[in-house]
Short mmCIF file of the C-alpha atoms (twelve columns), coordinates in Angstrom:
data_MODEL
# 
_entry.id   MODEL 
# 
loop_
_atom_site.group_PDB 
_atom_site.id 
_atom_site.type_symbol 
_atom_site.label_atom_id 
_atom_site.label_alt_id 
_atom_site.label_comp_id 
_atom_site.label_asym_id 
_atom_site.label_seq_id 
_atom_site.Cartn_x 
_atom_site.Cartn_y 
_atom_site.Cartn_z 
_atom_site.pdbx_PDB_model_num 
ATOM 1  C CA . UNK A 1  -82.472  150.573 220.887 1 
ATOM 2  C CA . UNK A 2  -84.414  152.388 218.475 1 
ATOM 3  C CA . UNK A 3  -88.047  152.192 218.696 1 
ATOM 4  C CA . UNK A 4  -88.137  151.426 214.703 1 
ATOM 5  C CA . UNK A 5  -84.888  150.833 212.397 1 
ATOM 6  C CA . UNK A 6  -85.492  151.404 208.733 1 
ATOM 7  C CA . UNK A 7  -84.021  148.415 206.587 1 
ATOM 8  C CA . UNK A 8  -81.371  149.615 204.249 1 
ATOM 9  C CA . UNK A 9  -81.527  150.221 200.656 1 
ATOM 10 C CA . UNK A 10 -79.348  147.189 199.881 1 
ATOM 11 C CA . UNK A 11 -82.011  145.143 201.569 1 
ATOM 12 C CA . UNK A 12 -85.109  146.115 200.033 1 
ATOM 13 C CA . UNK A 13 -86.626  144.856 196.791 1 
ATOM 14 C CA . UNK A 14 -86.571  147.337 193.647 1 
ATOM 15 C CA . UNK A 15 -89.593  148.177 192.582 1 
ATOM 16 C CA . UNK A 16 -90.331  145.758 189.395 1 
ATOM 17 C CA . UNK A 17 -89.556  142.895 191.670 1 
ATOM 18 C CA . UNK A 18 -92.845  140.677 191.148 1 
ATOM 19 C CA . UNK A 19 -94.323  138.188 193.911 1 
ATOM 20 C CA . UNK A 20 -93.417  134.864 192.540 1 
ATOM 21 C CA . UNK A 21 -89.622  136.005 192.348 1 
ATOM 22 C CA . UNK A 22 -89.730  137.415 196.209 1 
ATOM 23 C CA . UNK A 23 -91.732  134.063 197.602 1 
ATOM 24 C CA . UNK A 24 -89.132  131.861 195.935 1 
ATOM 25 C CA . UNK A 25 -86.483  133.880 197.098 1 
ATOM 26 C CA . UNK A 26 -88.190  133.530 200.709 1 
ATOM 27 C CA . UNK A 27 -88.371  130.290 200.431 1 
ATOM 28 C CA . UNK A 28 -84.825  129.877 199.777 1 
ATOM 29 C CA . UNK A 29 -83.826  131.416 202.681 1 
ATOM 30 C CA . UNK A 30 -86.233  130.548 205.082 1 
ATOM 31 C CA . UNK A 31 -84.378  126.852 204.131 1 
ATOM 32 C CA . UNK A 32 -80.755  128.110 204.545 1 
ATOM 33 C CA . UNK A 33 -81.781  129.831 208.028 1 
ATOM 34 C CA . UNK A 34 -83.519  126.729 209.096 1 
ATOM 35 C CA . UNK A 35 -80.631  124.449 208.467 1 
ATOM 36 C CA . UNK A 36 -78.126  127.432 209.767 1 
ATOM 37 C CA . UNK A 37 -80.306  126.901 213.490 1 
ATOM 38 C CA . UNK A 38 -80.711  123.604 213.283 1 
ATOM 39 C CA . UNK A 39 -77.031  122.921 213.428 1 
ATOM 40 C CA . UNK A 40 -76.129  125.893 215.863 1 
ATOM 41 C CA . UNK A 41 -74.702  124.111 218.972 1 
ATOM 42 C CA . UNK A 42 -75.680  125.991 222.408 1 
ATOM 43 C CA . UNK A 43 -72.028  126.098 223.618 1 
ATOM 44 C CA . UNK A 44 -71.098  127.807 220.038 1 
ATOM 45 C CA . UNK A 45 -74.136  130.166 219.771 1 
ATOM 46 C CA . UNK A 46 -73.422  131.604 223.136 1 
ATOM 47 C CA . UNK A 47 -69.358  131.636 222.331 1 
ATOM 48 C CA . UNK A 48 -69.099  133.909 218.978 1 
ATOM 49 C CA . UNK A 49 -70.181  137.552 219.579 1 
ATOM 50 C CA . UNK A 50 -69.988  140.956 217.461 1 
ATOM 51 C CA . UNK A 51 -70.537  144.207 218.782 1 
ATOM 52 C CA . UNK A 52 -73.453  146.103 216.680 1 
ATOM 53 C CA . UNK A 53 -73.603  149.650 216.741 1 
ATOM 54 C CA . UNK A 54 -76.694  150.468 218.120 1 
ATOM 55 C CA . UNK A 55 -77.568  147.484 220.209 1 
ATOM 56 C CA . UNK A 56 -74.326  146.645 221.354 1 
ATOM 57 C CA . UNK A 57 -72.816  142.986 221.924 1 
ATOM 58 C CA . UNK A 58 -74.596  140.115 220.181 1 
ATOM 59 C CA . UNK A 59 -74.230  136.327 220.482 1 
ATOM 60 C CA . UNK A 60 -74.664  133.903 217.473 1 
ATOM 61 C CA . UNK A 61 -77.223  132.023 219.361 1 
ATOM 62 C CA . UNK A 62 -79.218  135.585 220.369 1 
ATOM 63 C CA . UNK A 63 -78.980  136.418 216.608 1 
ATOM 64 C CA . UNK A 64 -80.782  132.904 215.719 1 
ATOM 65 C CA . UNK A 65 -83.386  134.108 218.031 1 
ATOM 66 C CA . UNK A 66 -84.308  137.443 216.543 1 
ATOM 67 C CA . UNK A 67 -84.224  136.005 213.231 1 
ATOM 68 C CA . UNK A 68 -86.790  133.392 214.128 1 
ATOM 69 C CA . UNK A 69 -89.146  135.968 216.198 1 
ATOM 70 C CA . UNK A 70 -88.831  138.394 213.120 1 
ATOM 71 C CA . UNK A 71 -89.690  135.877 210.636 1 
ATOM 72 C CA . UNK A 72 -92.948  135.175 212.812 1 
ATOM 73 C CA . UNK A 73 -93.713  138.602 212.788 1 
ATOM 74 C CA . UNK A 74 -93.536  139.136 209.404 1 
ATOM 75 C CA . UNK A 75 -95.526  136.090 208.417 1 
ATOM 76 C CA . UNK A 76 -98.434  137.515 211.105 1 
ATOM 77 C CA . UNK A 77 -98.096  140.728 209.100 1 
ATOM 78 C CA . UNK A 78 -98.490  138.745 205.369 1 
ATOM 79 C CA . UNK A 79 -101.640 136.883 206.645 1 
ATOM 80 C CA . UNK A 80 -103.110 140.246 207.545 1 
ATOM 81 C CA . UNK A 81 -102.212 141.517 204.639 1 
ATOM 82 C CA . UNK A 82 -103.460 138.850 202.757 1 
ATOM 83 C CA . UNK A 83 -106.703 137.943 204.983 1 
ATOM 84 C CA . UNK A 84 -105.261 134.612 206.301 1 
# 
């Protein structure tokens, strides 16, 4: 894997995008993530797959994982940002 994978343009904000509208829309789907785990059965998360190009096969429940980890990293890099 990739030392560092650059997001894709369809995933980052254009540039007049103000930080109200990007918190709110953080919000929104830190909610619909947390819900989306919260009902993830083991059995099921270790059952669905898809193979990714550059790190190969990937579970559900391995997916859940990352997504939690790299919302923890990013909030460690906003309170350094920010001085929190």
């Amino acid at each position: 894997m990739p030392e560092k994978l650059e997001a894709g343009k369809r995933v980052q904000p254009p540039d007049a995008v103000r930080r109200e509208d990007a918190l709110a829309a953080l919000a929104d789907s830190v909610a619909k993530l947390d819900a989306a785990l919260a009902g993830l059965e083991a059995d099921r998360g270790s059952r669905f797959a898809i193979t990714h190009p550059v790190v190969g096969v990937v579970t559900l429940a391995q997916v859940g994982e990352w997504a939690t980890a790299h919302v923890i990293r990013h909030n460690a890099q906003a309170k350094r940002v920010l001085g929190g």
